[in-house]
OpenMM code with the backbone's topology and positions (N, CA, C; nanometers):
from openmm import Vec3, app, unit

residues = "UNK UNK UNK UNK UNK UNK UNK UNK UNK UNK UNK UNK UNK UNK UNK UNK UNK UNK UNK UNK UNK UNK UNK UNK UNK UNK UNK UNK UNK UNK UNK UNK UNK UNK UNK UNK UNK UNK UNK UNK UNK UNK UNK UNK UNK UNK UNK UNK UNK UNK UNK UNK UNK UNK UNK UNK UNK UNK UNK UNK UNK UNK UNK UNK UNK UNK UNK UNK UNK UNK UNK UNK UNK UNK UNK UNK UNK UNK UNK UNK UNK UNK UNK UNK UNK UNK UNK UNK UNK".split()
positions = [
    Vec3(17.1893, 16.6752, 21.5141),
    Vec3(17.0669, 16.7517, 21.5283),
    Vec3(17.0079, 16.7239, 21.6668),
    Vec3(16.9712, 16.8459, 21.7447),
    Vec3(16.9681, 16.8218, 21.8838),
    Vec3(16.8023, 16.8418, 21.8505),
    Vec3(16.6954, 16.7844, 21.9759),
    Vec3(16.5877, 16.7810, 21.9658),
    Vec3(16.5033, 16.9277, 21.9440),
    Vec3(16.5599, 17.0180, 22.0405),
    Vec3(16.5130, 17.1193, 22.0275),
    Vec3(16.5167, 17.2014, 21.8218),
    Vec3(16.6287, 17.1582, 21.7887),
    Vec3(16.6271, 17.2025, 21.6558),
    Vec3(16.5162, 17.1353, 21.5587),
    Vec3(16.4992, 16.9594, 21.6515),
    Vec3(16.4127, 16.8830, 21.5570),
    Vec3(16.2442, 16.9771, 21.5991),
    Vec3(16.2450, 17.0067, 21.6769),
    Vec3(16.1078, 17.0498, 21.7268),
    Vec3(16.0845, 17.1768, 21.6920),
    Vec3(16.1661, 17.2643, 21.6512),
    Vec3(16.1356, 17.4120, 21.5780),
    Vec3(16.1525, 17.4037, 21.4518),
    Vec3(16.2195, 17.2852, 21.4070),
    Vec3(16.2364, 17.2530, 21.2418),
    Vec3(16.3689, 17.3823, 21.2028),
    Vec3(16.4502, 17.4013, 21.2502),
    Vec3(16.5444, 17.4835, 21.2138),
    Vec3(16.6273, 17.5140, 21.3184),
    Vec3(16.7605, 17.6108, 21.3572),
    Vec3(16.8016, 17.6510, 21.4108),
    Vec3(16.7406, 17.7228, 21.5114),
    Vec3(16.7558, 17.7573, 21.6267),
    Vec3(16.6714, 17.8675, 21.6988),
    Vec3(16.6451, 18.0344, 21.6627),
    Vec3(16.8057, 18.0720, 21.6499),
    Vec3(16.8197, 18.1801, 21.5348),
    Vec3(16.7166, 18.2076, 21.4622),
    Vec3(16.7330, 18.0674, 21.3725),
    Vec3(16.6828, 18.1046, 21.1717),
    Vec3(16.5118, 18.1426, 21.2314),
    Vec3(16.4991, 18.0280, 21.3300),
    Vec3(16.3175, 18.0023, 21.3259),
    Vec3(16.3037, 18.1658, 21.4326),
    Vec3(16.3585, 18.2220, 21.4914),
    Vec3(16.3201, 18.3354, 21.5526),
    Vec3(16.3118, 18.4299, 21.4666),
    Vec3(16.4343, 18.4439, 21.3569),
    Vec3(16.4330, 18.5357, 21.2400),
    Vec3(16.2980, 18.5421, 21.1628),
    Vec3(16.2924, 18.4268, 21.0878),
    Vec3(16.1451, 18.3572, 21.0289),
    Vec3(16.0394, 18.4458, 21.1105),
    Vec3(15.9808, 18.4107, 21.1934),
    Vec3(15.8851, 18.4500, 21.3044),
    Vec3(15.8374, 18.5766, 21.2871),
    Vec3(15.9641, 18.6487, 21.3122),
    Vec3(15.9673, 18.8296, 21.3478),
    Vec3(15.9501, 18.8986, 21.2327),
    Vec3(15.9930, 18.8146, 21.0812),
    Vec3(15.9617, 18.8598, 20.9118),
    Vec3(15.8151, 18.7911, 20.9048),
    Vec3(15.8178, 18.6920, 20.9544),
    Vec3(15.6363, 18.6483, 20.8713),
    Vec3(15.5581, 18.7642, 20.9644),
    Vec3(15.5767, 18.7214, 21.1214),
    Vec3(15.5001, 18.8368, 21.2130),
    Vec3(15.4662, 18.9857, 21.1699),
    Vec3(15.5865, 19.0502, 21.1269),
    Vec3(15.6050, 19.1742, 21.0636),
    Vec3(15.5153, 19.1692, 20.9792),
    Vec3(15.5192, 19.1064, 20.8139),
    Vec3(15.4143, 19.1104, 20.7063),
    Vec3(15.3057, 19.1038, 20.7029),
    Vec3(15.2532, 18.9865, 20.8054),
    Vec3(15.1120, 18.9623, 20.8733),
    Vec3(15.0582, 19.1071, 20.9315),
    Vec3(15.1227, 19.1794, 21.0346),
    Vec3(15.0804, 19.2977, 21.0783),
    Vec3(15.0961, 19.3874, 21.0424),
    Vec3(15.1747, 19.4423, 20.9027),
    Vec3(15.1101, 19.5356, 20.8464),
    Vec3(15.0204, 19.5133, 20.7461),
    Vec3(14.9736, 19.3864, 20.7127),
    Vec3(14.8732, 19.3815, 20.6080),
    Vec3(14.7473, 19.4026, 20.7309),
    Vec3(14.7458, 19.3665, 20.8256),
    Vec3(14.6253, 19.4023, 20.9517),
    Vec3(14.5632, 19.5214, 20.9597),
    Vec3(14.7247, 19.5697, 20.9832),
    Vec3(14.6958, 19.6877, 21.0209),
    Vec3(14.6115, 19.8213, 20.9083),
    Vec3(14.6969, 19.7791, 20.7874),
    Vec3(14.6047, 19.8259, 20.6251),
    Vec3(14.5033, 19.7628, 20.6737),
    Vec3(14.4169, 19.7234, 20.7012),
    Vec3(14.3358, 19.6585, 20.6783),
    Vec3(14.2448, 19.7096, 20.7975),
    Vec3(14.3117, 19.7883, 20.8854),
    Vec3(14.2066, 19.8119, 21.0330),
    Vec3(14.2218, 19.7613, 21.1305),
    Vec3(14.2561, 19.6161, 21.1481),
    Vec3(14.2465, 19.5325, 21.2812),
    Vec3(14.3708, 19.5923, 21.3292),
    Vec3(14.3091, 19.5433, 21.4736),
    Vec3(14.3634, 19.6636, 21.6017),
    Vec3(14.4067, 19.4827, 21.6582),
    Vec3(14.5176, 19.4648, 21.7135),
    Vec3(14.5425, 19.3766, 21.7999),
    Vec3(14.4568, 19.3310, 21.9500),
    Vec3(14.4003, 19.4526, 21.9909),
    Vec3(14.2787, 19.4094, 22.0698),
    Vec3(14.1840, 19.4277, 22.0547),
    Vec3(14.0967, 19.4736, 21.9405),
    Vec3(14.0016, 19.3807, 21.8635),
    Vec3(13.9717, 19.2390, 21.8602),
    Vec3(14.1010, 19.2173, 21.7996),
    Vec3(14.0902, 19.0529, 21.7655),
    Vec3(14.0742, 18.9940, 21.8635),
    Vec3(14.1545, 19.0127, 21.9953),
    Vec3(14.1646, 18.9629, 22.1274),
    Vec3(14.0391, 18.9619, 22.1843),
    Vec3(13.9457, 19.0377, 22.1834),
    Vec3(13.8379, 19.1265, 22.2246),
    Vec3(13.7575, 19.0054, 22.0941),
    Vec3(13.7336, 18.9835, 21.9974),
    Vec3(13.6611, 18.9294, 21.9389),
    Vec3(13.6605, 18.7861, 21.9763),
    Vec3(13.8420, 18.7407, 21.9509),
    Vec3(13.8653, 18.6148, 22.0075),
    Vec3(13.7256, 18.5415, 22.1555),
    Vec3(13.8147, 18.6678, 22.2216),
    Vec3(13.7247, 18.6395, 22.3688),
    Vec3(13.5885, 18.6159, 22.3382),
    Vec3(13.5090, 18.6908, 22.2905),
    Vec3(13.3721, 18.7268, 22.2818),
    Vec3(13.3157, 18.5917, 22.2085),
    Vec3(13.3834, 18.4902, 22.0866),
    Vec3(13.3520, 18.4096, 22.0365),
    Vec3(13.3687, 18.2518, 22.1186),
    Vec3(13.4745, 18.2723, 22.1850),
    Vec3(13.4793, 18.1641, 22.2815),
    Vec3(13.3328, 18.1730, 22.4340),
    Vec3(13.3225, 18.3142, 22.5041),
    Vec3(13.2414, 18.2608, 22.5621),
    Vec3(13.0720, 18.2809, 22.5030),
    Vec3(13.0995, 18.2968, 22.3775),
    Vec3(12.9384, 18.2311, 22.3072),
    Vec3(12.8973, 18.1327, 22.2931),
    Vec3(13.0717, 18.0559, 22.2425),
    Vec3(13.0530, 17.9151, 22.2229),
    Vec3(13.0320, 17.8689, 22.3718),
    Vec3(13.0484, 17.8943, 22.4538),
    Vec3(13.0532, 17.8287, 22.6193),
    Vec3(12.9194, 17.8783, 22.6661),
    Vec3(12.8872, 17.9737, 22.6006),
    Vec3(12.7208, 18.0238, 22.6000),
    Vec3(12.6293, 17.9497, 22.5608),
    Vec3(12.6216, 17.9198, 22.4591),
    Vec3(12.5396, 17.8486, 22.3668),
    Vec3(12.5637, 17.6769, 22.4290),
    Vec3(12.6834, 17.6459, 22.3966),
    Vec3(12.7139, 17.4972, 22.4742),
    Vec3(12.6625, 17.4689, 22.5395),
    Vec3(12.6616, 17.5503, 22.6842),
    Vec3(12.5967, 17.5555, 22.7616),
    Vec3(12.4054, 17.5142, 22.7735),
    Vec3(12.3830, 17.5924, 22.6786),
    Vec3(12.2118, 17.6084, 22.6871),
    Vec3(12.2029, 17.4694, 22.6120),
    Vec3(12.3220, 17.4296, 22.4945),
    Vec3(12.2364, 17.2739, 22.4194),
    Vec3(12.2533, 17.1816, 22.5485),
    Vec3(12.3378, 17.1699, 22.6280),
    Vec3(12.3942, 17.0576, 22.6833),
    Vec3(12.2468, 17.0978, 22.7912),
    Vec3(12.2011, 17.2016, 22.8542),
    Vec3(12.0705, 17.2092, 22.8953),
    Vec3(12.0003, 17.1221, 22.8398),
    Vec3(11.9696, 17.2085, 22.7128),
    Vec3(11.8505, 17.1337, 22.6283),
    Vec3(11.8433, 17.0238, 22.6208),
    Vec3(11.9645, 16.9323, 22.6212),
    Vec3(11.9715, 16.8072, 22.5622),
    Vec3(11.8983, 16.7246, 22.7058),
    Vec3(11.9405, 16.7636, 22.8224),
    Vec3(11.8736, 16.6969, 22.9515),
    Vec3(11.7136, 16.7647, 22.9457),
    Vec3(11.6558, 16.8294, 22.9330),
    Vec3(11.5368, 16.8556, 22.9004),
    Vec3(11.4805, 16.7758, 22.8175),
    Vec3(11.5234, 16.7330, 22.6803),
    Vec3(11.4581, 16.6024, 22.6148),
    Vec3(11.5176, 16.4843, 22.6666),
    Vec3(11.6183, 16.4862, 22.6996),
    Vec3(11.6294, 16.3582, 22.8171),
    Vec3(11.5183, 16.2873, 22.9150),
    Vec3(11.5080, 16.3845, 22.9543),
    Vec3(11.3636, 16.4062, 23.1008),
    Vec3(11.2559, 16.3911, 23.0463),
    Vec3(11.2100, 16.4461, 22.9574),
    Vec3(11.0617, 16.4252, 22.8559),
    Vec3(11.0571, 16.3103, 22.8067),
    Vec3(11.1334, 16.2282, 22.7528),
    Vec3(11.1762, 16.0795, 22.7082),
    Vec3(11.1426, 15.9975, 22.7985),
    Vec3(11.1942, 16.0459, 22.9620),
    Vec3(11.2259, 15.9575, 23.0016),
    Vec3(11.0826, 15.9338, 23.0730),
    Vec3(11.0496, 16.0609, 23.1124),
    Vec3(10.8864, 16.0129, 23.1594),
    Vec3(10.7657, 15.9271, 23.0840),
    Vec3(10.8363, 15.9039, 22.9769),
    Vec3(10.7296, 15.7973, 22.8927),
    Vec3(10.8261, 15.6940, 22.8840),
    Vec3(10.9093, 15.6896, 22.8593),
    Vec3(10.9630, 15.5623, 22.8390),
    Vec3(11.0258, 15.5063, 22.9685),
    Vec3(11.0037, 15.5391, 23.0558),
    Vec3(11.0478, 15.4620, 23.1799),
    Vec3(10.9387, 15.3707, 23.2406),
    Vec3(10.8436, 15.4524, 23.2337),
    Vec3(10.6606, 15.3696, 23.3120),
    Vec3(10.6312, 15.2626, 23.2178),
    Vec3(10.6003, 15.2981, 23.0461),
    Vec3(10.5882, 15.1840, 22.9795),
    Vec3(10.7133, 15.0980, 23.0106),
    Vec3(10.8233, 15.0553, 23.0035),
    Vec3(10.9605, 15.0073, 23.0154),
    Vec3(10.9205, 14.9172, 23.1241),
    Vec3(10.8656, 14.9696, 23.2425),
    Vec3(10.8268, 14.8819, 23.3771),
    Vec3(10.6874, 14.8132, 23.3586),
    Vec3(10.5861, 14.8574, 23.2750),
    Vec3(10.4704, 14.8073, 23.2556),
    Vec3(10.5223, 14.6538, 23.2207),
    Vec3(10.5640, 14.6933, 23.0653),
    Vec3(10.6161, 14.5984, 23.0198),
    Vec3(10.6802, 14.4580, 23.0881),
    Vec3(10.8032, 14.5182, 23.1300),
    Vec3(10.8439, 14.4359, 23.2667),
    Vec3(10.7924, 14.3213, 23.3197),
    Vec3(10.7122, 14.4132, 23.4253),
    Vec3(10.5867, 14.3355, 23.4888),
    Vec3(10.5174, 14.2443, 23.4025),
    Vec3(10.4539, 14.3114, 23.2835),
    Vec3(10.3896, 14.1709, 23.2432),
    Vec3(10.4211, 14.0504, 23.1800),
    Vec3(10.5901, 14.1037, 23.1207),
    Vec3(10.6524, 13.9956, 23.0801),
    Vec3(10.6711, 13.8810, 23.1881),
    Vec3(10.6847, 13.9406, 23.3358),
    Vec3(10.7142, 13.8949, 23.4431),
    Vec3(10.5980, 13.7755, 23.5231),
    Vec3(10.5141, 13.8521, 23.4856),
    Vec3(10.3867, 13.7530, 23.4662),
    Vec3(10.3701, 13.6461, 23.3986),
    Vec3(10.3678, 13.6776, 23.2746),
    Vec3(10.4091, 13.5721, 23.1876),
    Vec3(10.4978, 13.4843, 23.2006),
    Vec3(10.5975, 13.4879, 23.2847),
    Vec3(10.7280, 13.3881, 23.2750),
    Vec3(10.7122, 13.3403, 23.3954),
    Vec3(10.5897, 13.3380, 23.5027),
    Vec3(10.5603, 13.2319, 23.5990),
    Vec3(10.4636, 13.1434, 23.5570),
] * unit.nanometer
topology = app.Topology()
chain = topology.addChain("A")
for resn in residues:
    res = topology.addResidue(resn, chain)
    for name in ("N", "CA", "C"):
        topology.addAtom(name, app.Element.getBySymbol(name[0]), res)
């Protein structure tokens, strides 16, 4: 058993045969069904850059409460500091 057979799990043949019968069944139940091959492609697309849309705006958001955090908790953080600093002379 040569690797390439271990890595398609079959002959090259059998697994191309396989492929072109599942492929086949898959697309005419689609096609009954309406979906257009670039539809899906076209939907595909459209859902990926929403997600890169949206991603986008949390990974914003998330530095926006970053920044709001940090303007209070940085000044007390140094107050603190200092007077511990005081204290420990």
């Amino acid at each position: 058993m040569n690797s390439l057979t271990a890595l398609l799990g079959g002959s090259p043949a059998g697994v191309a045969l396989r492929l072109f019968v599942v492929s086949f069944i898959v697309g005419l139940v689609l096609v009954t069904f309406g979906f257009d091959p670039g539809d899906i492609i076209d939907s595909f697309v459209s859902v990926i850059r929403h997600l890169i849309d949206y991603g986008l705006t949390d990974i914003r958001q998330i530095g926006r409460v970053l920044a709001t955090g940090a303007l209070v908790v940085l000044p007390v953080w140094l107050v603190l500091r200092l007077l511990d600093a005081r204290r420990a002379r």
